[in-house]
DSSP file (Angstrom, degrees, kcal/mol; ACC not computed):
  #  RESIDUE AA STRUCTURE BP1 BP2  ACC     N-H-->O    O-->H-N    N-H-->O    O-->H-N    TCO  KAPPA ALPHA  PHI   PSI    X-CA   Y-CA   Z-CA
    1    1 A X    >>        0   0    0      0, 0.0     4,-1.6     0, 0.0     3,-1.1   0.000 360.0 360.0 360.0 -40.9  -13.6  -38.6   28.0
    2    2 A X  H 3>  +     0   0    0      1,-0.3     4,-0.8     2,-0.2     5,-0.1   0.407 360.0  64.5 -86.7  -4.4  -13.1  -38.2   24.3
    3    3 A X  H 3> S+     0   0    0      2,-0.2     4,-1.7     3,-0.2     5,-0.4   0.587 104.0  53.8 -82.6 -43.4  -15.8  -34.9   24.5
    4    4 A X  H <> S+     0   0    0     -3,-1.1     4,-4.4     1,-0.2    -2,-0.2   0.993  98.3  50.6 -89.3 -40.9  -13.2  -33.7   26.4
    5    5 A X  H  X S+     0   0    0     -4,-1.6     4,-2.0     2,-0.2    -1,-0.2   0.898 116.3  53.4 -34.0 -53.1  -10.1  -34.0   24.1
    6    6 A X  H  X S+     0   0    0     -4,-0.8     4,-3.2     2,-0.3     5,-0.4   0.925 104.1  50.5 -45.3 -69.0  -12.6  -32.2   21.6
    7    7 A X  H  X S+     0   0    0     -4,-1.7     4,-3.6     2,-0.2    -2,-0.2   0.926 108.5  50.1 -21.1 -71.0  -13.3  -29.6   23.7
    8    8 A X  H  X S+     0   0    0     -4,-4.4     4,-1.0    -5,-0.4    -2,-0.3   0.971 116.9  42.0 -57.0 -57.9   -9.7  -28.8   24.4
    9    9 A X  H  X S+     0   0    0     -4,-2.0     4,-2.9     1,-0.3    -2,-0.2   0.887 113.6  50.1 -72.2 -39.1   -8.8  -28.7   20.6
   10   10 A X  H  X S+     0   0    0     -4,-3.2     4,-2.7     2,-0.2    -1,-0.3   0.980 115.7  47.6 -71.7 -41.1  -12.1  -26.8   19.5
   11   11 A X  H >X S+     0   0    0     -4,-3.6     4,-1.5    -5,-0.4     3,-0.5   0.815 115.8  44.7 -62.2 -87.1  -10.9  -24.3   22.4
   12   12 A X  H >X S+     0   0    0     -4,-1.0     4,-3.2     1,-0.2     3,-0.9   0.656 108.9  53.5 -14.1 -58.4   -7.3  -24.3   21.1
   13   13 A X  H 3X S+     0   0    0     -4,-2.9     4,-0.6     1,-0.2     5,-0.3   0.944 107.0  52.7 -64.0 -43.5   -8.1  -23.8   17.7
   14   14 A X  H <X S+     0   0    0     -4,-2.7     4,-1.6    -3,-0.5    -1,-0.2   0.711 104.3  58.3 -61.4 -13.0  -10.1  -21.0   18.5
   15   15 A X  H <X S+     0   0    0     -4,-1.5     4,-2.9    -3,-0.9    -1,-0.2   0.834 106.7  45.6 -54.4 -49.5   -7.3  -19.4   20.4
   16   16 A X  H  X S+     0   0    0     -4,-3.2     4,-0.8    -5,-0.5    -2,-0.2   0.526 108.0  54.5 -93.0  18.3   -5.2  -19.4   17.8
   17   17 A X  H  X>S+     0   0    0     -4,-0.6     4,-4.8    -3,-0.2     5,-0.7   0.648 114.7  47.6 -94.9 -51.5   -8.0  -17.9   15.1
   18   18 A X  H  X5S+     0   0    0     -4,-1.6     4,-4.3    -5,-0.3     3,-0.5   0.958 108.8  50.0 -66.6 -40.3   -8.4  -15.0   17.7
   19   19 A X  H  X5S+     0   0    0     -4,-2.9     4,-2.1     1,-0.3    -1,-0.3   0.878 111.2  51.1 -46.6 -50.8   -4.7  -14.5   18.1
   20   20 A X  H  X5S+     0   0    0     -4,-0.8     4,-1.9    37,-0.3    -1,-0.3   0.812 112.0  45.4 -62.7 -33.5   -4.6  -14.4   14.2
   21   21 A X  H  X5S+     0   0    0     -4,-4.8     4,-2.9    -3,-0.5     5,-0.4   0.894 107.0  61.7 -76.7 -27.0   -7.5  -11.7   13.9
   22   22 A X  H  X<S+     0   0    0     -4,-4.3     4,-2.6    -5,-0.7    -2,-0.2   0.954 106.3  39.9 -55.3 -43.4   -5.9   -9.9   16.5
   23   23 A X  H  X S+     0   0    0     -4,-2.1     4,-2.4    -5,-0.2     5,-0.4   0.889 115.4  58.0 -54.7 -44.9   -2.6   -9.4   14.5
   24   24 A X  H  X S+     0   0    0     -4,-1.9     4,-3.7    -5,-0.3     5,-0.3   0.991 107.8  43.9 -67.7 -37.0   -5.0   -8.8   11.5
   25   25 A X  H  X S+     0   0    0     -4,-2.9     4,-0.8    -5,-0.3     3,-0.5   0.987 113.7  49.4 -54.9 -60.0   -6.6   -6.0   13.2
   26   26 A X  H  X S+     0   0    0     -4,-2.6     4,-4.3    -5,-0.4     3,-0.4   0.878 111.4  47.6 -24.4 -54.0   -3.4   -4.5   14.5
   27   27 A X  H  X S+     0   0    0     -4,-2.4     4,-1.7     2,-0.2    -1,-0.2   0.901 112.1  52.9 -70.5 -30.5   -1.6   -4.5   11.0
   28   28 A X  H  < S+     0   0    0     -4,-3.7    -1,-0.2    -3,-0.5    -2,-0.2   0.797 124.2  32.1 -89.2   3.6   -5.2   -2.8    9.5
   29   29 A X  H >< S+     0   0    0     -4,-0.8     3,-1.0    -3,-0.4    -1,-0.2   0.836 114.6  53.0 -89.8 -54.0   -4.6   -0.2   12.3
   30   30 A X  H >X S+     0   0    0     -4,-4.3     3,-2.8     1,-0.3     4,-2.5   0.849 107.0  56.1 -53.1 -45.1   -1.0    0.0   12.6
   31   31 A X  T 3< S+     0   0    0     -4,-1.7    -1,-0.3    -5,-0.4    -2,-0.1   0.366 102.4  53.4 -83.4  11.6   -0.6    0.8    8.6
   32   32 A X  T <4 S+     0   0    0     -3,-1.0    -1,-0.2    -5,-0.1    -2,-0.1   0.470 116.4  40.8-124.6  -4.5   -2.9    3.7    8.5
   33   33 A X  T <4 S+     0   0    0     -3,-2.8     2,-0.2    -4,-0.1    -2,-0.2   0.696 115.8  34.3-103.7 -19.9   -0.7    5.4   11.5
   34   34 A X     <  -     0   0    0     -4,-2.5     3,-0.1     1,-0.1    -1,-0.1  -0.757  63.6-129.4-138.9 174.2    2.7    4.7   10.6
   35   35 A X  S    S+     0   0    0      1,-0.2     2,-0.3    -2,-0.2    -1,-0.1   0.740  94.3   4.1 -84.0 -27.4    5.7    4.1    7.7
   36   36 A X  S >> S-     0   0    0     -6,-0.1     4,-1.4     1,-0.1     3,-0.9  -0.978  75.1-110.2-165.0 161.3    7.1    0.9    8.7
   37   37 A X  T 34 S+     0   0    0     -2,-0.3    -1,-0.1     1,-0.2    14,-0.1   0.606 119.8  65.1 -83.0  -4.5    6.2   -1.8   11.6
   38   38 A X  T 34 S+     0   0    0      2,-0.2     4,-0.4     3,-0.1    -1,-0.2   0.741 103.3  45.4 -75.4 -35.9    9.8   -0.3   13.1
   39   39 A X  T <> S+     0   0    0     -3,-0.9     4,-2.7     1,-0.2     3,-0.4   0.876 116.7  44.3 -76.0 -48.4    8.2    3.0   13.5
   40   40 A X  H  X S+     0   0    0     -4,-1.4     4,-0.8     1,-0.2    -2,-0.2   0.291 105.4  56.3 -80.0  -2.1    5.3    1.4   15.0
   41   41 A X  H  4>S+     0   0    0      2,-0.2     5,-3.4     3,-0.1    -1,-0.2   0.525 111.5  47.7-114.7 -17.9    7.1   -0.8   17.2
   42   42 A X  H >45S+     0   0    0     -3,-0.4     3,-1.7    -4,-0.4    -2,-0.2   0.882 107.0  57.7 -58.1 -71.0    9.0    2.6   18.7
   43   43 A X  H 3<5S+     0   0    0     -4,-2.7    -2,-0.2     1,-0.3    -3,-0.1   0.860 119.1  33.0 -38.0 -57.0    5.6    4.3   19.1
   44   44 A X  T 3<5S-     0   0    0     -4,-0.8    -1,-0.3     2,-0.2    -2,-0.2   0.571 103.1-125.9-101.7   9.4    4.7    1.4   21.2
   45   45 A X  T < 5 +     0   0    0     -3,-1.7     2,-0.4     1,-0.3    -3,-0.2   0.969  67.3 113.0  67.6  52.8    7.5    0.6   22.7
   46   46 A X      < -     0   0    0     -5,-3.4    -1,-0.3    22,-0.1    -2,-0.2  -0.976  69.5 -92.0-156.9 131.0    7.8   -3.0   21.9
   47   47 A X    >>  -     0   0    0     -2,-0.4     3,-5.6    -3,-0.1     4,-2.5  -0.293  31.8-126.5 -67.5 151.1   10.5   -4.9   19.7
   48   48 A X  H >> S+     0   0    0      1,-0.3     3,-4.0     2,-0.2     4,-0.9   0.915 110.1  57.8 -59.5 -71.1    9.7   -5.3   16.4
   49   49 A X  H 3> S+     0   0    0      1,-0.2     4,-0.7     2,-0.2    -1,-0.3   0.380 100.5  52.4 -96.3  42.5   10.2   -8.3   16.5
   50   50 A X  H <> S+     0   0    0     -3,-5.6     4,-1.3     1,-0.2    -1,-0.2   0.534 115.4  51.2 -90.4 -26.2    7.5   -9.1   19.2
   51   51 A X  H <X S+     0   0    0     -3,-4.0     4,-1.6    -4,-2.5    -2,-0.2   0.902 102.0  50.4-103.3  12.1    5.3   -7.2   17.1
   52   52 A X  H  < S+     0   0    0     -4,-0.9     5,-0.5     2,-0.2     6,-0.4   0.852 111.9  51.1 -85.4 -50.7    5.8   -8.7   13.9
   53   53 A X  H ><>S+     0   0    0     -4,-0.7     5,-2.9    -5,-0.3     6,-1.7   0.894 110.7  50.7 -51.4 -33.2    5.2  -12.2   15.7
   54   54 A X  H 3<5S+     0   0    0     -4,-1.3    -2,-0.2     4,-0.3    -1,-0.2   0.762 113.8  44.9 -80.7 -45.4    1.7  -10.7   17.4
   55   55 A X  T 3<5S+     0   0    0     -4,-1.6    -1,-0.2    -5,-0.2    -2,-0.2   0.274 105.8  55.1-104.4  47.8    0.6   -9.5   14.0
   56   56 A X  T < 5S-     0   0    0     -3,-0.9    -1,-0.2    -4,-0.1    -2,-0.2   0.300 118.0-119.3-122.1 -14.2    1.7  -13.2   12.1
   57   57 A X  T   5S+     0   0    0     -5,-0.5   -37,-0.3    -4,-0.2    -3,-0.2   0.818  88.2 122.3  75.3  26.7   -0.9  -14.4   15.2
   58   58 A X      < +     0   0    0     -5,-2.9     2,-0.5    -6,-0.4    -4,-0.3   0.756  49.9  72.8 -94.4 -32.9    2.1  -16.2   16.2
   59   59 A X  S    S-     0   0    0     -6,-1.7     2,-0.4    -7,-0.2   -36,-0.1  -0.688  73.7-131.2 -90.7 124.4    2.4  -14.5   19.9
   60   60 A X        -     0   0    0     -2,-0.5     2,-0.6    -3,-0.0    -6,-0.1  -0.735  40.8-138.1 -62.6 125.2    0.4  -15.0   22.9
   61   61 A X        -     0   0    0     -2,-0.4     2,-0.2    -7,-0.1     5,-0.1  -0.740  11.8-144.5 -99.6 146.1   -0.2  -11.6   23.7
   62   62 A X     >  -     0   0    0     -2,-0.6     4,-0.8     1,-0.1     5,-0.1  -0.601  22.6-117.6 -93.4 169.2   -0.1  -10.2   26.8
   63   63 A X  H >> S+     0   0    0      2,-0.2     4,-4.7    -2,-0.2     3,-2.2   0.824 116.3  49.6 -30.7 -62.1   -2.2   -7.4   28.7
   64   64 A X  H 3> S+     0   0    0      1,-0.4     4,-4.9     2,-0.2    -1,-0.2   0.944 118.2  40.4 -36.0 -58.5    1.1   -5.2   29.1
   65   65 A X  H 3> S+     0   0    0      2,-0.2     4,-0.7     1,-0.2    -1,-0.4   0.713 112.1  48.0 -78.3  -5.1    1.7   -5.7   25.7
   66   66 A X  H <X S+     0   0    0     -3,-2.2     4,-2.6    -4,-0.8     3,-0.5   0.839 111.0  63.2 -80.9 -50.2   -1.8   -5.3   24.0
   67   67 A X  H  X S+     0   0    0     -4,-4.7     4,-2.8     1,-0.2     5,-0.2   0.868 105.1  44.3 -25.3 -61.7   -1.8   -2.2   26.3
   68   68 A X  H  X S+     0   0    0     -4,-4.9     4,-0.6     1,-0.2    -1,-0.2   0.730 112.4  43.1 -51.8 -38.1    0.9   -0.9   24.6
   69   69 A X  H  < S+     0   0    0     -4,-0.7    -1,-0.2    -3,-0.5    -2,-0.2   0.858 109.8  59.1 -82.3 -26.5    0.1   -1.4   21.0
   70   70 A X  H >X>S+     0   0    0     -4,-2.6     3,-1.9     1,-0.2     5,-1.2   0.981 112.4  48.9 -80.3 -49.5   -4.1   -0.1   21.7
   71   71 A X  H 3<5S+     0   0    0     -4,-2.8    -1,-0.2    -5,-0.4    -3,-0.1   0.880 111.4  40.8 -74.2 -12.7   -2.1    3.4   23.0
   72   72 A X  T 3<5S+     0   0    0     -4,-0.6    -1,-0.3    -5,-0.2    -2,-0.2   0.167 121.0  47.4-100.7  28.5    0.1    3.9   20.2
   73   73 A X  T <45S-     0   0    0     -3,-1.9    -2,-0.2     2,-0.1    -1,-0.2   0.299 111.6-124.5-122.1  -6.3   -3.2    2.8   17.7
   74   74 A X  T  <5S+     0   0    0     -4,-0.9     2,-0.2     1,-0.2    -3,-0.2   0.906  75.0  93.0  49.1  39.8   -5.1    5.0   19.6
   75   75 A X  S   <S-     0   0    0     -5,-1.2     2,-0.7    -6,-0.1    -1,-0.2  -0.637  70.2 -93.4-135.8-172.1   -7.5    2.7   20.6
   76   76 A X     >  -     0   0    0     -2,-0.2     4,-1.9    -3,-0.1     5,-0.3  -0.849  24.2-117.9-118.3 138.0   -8.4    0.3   23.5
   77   77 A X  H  > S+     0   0    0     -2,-0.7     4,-2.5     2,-0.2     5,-0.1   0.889 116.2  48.1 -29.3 -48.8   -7.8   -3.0   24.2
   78   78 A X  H  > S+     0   0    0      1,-0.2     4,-4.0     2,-0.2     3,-0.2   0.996 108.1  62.1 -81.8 -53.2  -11.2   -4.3   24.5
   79   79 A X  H  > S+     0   0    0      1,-0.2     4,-2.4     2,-0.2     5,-0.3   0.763 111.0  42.4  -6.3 -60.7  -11.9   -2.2   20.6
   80   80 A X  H  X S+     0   0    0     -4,-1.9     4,-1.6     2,-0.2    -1,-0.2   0.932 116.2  49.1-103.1 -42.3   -9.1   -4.6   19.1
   81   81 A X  H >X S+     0   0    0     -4,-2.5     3,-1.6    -5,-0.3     4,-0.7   0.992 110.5  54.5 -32.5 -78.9  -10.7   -7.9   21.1
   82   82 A X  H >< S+     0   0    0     -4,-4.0     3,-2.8     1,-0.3     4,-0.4   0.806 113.2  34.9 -42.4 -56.5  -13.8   -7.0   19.9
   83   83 A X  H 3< S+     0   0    0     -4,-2.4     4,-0.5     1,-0.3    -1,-0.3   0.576 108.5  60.8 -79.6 -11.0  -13.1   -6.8   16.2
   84   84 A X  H << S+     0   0    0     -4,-1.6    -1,-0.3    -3,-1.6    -2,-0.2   0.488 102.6  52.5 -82.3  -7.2  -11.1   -9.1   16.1
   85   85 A X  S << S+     0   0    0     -3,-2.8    -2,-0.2    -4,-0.7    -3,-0.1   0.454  99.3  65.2-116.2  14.4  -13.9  -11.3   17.4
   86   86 A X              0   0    0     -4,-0.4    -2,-0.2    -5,-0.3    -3,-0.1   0.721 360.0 360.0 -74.9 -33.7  -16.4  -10.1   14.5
   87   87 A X              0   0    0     -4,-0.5    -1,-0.2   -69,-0.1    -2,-0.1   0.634 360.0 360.0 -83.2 360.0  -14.1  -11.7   12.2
């Protein structure tokens, strides 16, 4: 049993590592398209401050909404997954 308590945490903690490179990836994307996370949170049609939470790695994100930020980044989904799970 105590293998499995472990398990769960090592999986949590790595949840929230990927959630936090996902936000890092966003922000090293986001800043190279736009003026202000306001701008960028228009482009994608998401309130700011759902993305500001997404790139603090504070937000679970969902599809819809990773959809939304990879087309105003001009990217894909799977692109911002991926590198964010080099890091």
């Amino acid at each position: 049993m105590p293998n499995c308590l472990c398990e769960t945490r090592r999986h949590l903690f790595m949840s929230q590592e990927l959630l936090k490179n996902i936000g890092i990836v966003i922000q090293q994307k986001y800043v190279l398209l736009y003026k202000s996370k306001l701008e960028f949170s228009i482009a994608a049609d998401i309130d700011e401050r759902t993305i500001r939470r997404v790139l603090q790695g504070h937000q679970n994100v969902s599809i819809e909404v990773l959809s939304k930020i990879s087309k105003a980044l001009n990217t894909s989904i799977s692109s911002i997954i991926q590198e964010a799970e080099l890091m």
